[in-house]
C-alpha positions as CSV (number, residue, x, y, z in Angstrom):
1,X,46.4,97.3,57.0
2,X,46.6,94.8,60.0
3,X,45.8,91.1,58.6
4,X,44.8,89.0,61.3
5,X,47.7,86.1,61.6
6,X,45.3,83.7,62.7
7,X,42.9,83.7,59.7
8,X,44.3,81.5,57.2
9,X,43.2,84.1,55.0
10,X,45.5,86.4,55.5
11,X,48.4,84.4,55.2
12,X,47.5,83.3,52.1
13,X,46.6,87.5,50.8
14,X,50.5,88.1,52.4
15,X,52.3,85.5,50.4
16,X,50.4,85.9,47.3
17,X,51.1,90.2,48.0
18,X,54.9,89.0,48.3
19,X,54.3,86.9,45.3
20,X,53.8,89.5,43.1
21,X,56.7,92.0,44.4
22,X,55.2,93.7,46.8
23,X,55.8,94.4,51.0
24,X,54.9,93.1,54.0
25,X,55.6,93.0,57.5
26,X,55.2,90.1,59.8
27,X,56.2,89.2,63.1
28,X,59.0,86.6,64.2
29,X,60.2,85.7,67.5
30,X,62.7,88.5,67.6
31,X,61.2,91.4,66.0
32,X,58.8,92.3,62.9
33,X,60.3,92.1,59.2
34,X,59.3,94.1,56.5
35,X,59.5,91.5,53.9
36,X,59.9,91.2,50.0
37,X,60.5,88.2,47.8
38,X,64.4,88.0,48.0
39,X,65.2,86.8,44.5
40,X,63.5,89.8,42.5
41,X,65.8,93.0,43.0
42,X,63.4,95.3,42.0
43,X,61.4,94.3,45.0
44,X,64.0,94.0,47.5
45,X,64.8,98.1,46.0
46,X,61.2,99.0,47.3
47,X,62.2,97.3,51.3
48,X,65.5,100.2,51.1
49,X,63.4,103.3,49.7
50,X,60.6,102.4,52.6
51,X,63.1,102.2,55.4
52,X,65.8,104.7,54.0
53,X,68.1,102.1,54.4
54,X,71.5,102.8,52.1
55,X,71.2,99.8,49.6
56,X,75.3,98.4,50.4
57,X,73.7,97.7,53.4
58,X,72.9,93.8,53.6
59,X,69.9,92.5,54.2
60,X,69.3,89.0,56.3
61,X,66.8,86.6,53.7
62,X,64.2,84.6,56.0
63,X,63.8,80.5,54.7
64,X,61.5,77.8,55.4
65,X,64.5,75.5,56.1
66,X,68.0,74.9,55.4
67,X,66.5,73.0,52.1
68,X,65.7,76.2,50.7
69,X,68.6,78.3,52.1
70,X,70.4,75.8,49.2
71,X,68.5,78.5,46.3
72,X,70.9,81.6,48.1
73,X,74.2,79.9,49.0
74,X,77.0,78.9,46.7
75,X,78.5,77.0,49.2
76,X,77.1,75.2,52.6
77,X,79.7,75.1,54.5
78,X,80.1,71.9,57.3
79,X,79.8,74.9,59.9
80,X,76.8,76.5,58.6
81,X,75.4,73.1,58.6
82,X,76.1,72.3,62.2
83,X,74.8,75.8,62.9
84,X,71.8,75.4,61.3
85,X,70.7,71.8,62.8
86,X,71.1,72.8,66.3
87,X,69.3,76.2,66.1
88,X,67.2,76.3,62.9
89,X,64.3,77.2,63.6
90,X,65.2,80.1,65.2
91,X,67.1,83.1,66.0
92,X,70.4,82.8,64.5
93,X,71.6,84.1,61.4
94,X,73.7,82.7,59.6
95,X,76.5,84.5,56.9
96,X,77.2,82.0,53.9
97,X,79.2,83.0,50.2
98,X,76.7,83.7,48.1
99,X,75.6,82.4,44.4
100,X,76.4,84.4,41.8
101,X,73.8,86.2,40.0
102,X,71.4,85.1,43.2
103,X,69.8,88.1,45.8
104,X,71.9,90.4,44.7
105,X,70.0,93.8,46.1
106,X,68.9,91.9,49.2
107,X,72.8,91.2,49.8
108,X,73.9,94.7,49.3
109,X,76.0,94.0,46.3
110,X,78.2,91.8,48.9
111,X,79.2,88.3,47.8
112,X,78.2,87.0,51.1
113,X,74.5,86.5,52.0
114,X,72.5,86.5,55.6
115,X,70.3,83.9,56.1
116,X,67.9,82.3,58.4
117,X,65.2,80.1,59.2
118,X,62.6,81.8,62.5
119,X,60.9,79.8,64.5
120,X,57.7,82.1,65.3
121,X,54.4,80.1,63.5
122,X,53.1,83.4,60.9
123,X,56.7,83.6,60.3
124,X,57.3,80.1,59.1
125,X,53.7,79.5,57.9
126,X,54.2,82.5,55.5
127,X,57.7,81.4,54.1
128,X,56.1,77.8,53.4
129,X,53.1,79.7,51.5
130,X,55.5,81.8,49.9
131,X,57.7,78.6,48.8
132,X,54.6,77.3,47.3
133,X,54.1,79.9,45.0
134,X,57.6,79.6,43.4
135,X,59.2,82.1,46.4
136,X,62.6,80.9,48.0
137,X,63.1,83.2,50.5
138,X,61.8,87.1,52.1
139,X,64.4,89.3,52.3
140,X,63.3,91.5,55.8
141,X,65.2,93.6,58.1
142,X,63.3,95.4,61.1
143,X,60.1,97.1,60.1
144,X,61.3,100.6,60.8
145,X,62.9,103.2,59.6
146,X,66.7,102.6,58.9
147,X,68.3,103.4,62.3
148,X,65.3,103.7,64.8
149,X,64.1,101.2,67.5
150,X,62.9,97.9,65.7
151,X,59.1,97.3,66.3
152,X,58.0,94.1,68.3
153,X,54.4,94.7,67.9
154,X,51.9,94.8,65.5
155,X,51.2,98.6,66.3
156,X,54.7,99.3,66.5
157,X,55.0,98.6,62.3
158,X,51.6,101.0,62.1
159,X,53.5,103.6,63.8
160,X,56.1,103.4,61.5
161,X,54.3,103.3,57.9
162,X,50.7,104.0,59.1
163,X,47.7,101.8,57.2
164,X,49.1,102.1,53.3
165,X,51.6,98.9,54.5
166,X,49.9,94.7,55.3
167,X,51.1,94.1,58.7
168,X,50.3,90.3,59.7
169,X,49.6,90.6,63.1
170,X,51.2,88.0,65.1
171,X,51.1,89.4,68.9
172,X,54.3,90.6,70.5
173,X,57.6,89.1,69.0
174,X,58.9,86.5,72.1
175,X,62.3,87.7,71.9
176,X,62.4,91.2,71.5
177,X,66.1,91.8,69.8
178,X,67.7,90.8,66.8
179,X,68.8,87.4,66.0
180,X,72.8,86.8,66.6
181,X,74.9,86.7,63.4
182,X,77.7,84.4,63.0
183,X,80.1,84.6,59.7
184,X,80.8,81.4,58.2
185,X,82.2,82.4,55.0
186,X,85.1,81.7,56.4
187,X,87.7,78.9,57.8
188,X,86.4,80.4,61.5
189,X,83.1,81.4,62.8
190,X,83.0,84.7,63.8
191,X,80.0,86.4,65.8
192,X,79.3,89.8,63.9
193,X,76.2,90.7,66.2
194,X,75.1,89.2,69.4
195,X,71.3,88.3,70.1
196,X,69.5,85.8,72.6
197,X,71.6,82.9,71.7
198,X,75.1,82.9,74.1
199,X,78.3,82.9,72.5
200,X,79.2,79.7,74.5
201,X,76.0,78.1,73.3
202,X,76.6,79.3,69.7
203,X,80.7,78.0,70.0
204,X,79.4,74.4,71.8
205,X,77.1,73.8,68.6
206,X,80.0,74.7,66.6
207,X,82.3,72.6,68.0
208,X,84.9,75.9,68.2
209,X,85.4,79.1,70.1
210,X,83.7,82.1,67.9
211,X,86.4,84.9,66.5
212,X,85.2,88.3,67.1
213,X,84.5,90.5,63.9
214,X,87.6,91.9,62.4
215,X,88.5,94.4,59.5
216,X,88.0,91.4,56.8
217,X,84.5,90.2,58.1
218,X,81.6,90.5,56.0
219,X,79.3,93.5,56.4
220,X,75.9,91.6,58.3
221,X,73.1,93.9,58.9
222,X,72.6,95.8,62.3
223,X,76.1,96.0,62.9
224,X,77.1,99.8,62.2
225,X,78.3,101.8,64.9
226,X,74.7,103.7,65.8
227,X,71.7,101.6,65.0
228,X,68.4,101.1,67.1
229,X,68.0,104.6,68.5
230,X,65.0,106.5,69.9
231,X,64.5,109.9,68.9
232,X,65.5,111.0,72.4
233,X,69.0,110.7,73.4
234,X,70.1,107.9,75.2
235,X,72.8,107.9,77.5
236,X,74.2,104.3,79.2
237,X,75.4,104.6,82.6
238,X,77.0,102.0,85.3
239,X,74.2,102.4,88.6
240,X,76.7,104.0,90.8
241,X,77.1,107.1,88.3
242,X,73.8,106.8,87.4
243,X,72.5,107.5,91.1
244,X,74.3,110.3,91.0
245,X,73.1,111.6,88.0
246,X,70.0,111.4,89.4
247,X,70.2,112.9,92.7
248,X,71.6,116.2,91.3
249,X,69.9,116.7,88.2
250,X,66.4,115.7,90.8
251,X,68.5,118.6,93.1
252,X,69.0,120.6,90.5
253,X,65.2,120.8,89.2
254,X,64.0,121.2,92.8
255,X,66.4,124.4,93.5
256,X,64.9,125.8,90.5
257,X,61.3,126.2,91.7
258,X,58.8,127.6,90.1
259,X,61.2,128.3,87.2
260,X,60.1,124.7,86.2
261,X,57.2,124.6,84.0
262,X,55.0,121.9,83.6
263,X,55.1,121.0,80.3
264,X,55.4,117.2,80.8
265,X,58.6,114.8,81.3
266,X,61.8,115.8,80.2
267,X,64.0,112.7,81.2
268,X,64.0,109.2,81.0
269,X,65.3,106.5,83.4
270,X,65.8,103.0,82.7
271,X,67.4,101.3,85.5
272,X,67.9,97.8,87.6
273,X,68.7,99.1,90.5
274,X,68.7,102.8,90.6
275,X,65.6,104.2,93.2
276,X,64.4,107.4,91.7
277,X,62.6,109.7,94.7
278,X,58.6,110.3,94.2
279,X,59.2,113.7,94.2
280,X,60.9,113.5,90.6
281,X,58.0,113.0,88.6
282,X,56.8,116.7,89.2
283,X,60.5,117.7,88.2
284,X,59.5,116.4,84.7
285,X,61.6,113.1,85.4
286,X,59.6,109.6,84.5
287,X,61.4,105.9,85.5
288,X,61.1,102.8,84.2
289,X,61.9,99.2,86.2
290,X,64.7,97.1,84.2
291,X,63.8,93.6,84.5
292,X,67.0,91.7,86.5
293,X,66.9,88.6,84.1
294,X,68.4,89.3,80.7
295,X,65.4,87.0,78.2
296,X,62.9,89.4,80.0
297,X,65.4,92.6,79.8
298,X,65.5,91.8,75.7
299,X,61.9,90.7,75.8
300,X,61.0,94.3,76.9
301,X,63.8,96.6,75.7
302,X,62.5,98.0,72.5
303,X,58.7,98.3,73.9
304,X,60.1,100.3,76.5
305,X,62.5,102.3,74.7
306,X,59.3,103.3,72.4
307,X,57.0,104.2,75.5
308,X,59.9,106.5,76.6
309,X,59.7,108.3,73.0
310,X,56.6,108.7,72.8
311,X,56.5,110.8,76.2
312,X,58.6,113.2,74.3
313,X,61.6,113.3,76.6
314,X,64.8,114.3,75.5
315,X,66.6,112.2,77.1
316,X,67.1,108.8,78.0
317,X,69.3,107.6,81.4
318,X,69.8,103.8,81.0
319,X,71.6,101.3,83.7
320,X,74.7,99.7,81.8
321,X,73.5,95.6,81.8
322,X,75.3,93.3,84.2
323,X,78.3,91.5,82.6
324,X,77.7,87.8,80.7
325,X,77.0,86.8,77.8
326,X,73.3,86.6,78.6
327,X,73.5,90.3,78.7
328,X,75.6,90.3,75.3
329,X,72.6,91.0,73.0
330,X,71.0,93.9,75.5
331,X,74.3,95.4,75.8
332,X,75.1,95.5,72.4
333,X,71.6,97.2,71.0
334,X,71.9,99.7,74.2
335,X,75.3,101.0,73.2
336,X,74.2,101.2,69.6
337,X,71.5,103.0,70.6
338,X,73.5,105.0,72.9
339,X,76.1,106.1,69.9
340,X,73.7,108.2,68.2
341,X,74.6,111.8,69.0
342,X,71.8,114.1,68.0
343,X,67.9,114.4,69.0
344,X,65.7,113.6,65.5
């Protein structure tokens, strides 16, 4: 059921609902979370069998503040702390040891623990409601199935679970990816996901250059190899093979005449700079604009990616991001996406 974010209501139905074990989704400003009280296990269970998720798989647990991230941790390390004062709220997640005994479903069983603080109002409205009522902290990855494109919308979280889940409805998410995720369980930081937050940004604040993830870094959530896929298989491409691509499978369609039937679009393209000719679209070939800045690239990607499914193409052509670390977070959800090998 979709709870109005703005009626002060509804918060206070979702943290009580969260209270008492049970799920709910609600926006932030990266995507929506499909939340449950983080300290019961049993409810954190019913977030895994929801999503399909495999329950080794770590969750990230959402807090008011860094005051209340204190209830998860076992240490605080200086790091985390530096971390957390220059981006808290907001999109960063950070990895801390964990306290024994403490979140241990929402942490897959790891000793480590995810945590942050979001910045989006319904998102830290709720988690002050639900510290009220005796809750520390909302365990919530993406509210969608485990693997698929994570929902940015309201009606995206519908989609995904129909009516039978409360979906706070706080308009579209503002950044539109996942937050980055930096470990500091150890004597380095190390960035284990990228998101809108730069790695030189993330490494000024930290007073050190990050480490990239090695064979010893904590497993963080959203990192396996193929994660945020459409049901339609995506393909990343640089623009000059892409062009190509498109020229002779558009060549390829038009020598085939009336062979062709017209049984709607077939192929996807995502692209910066690629032109796709008019005549494509009654070849069964549909195109999409890329926006050229990367905030409005992220702001858009999974929206898009879920128009493009719902067509029912089979496949997906995107434009391989520009290089920088603005682009870090696009890129890295795109060739997640993109490592998924089969059509669902």
């Amino acid at each position: 059921m979709l709870l109005p974010a703005q009626d002060p209501a509804s918060l206070t139905q979702a943290a009580e609902r969260l209270a008492a074990g049970e799920l709910v989704a609600f926006p932030t400003e990266t995507v929506y979370g499909l939340g449950a009280r983080a300290d019961v296990d049993a409810a954190v269970a019913a977030i895994f069998a929801a999503k399909g998720r495999p329950t080794d798989h770590p969750l990230i647990v959402h807090v008011a503040d860094a005051d209340h991230a204190q209830a998860f941790a076992a240490q605080w390390p200086p790091l985390a702390q530096r971390l957390a004062a220059s981006f808290w709220p907001g999109p960063l997640t950070l990895i801390v040891p964990r306290r024994e005994g403490v979140a241990t479903a929402a942490a897959g069983g790891h000793p480590t623990i995810g945590l942050r603080c979001p910045a989006h109002p319904v998102a830290h409205a709720l988690l002050e409601a639900c510290a009220r009522l005796g809750v520390p902290g909302v365990a919530a990855p993406s509210a969608n199935r485990f693997g698929r494109i994570s929902p940015t919308t309201a009606a995206h979280v519908v989609g995904e679970f129909g009516d039978r889940l409360d979906v706070l409805d706080g308009g579209a998410c503002e950044v539109g990816i996942e937050s980055a995720i930096v470990d500091c369980s150890r004597a380095a930081p190390v960035l284990l996901r990228p998101g809108a937050l730069t790695r030189e940004a993330i490494a000024q604040a930290a007073g050190q250059r990050l480490a990239d993830a090695d064979a010893d870094a904590p497993r963080a959530s959203g990192t396996l190899e193929a994660h945020y896929a459409p049901r339609a298989k995506l393909r990343l491409m640089p623009s000059a093979a892409l062009a190509d691509a498109v020229t002779l499978w558009v060549e390829a369609r038009a020598a085939a005449g009336e062979r062709i039937e017209a049984a709607g679009p077939v192929l996807a393209v995502y692209s910066r700079t690629v032109r796709v000719p008019r005549r494509a679209a009654a070849l069964g070939l549909v195109s999409r604009g890329m926006p050229t800045g990367a905030r409005a690239a992220a702001f858009e990607l999974f929206a898009v990616l879920r128009e493009l499914d719902a067509l029912g193409v089979g496949l997906i052509w995107v434009e391989q991001p520009p290089p920088g670390s603005d682009w870090d977070g696009v890129r890295d959800r795109l060739e997640r996406a993109a490592a998924s090998d089969t059509v669902a």
